[in-house]
C-alpha positions as CSV (number, residue, x, y, z in Angstrom):
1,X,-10.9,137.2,115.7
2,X,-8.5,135.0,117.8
3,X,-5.0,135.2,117.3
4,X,-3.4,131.7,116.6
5,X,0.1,130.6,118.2
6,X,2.3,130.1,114.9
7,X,5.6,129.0,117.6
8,X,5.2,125.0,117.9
9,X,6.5,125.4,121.7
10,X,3.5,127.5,121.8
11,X,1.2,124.6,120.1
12,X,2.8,121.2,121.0
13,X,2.3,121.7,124.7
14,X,-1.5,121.3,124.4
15,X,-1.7,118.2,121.4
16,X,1.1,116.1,121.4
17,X,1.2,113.7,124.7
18,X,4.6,113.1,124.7
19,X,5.9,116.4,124.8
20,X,3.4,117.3,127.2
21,X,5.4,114.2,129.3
22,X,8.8,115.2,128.5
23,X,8.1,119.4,130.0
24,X,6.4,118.0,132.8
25,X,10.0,115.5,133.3
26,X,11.7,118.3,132.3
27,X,9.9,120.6,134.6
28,X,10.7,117.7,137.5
29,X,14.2,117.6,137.2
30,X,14.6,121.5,136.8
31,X,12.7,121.5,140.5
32,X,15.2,119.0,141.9
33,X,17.9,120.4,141.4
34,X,16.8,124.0,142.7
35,X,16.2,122.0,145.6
36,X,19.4,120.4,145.7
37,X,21.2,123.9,145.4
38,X,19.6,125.7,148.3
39,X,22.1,123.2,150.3
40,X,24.7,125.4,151.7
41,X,27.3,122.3,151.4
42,X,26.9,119.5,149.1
43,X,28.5,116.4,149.4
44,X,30.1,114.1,146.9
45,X,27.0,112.1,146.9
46,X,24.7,115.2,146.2
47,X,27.2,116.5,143.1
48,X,27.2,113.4,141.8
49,X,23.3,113.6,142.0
50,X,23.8,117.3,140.8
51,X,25.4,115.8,137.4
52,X,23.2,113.3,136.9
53,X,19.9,115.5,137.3
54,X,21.6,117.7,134.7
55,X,22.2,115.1,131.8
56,X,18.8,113.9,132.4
57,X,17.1,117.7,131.8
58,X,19.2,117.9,128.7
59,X,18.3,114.8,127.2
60,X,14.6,115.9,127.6
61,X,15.1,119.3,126.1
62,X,16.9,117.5,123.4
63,X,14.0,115.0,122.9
64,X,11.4,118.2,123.1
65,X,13.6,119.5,120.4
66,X,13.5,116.9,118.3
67,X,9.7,116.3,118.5
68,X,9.7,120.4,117.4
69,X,11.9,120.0,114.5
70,X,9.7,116.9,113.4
71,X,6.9,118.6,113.8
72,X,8.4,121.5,112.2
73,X,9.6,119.5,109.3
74,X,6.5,117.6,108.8
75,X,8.4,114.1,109.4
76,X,6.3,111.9,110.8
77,X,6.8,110.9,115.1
78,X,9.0,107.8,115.8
C-alpha cells in the first residue's frame, strides 16, 4: 500500500499549474541572488538589485502560501 502525501507543499507541486510557476520563479530568484552574493564587492547598483530580488522571492512565497491556505481551506482559486 502506498503512502499518500497528506502536506499540500507535498501535493500542490505536482497538480496545480500555478504553483508549479510560482516555485519554479521562486526557485529563479533564490538562484540569482546566490549568484549575486558570490561577488566579493557589490556595488550600489548590485544591492539595489540585491533588494529587489528579495521582495520579488517573498511575494512568491507569499502567493504559494496563499494558493496553500486556499487549498487548505477549500476556498476556491482566484
Amino acid at each position: 500500500m502506498a503512502i499518500l502525501p497528506t502536506n499540500p507543499r507535498e501535493i500542490l507541486p505536482e497538480l496545480d499549474i500555478e504553483y508549479q510557476r510560482l516555485a519554479q520563479e521562486h526557485s529563479q530568484y533564490e538562484e540569482e541572488l546566490q549568484n549575486l552574493t558570490k561577488s566579493s564587492y557589490l556595488n550600489s547598483e548590485d544591492l539595489l538589485q540585491q533588494i529587489k530580488l528579495k521582495k520579488l522571492k517573498l511575494r512568491v512565497k507569499d502567493q504559494m502560501e496563499q494558493i496553500l491556505w486556499r487549498r487548505a481551506h477549500g476556498q476556491p482559486d482566484s
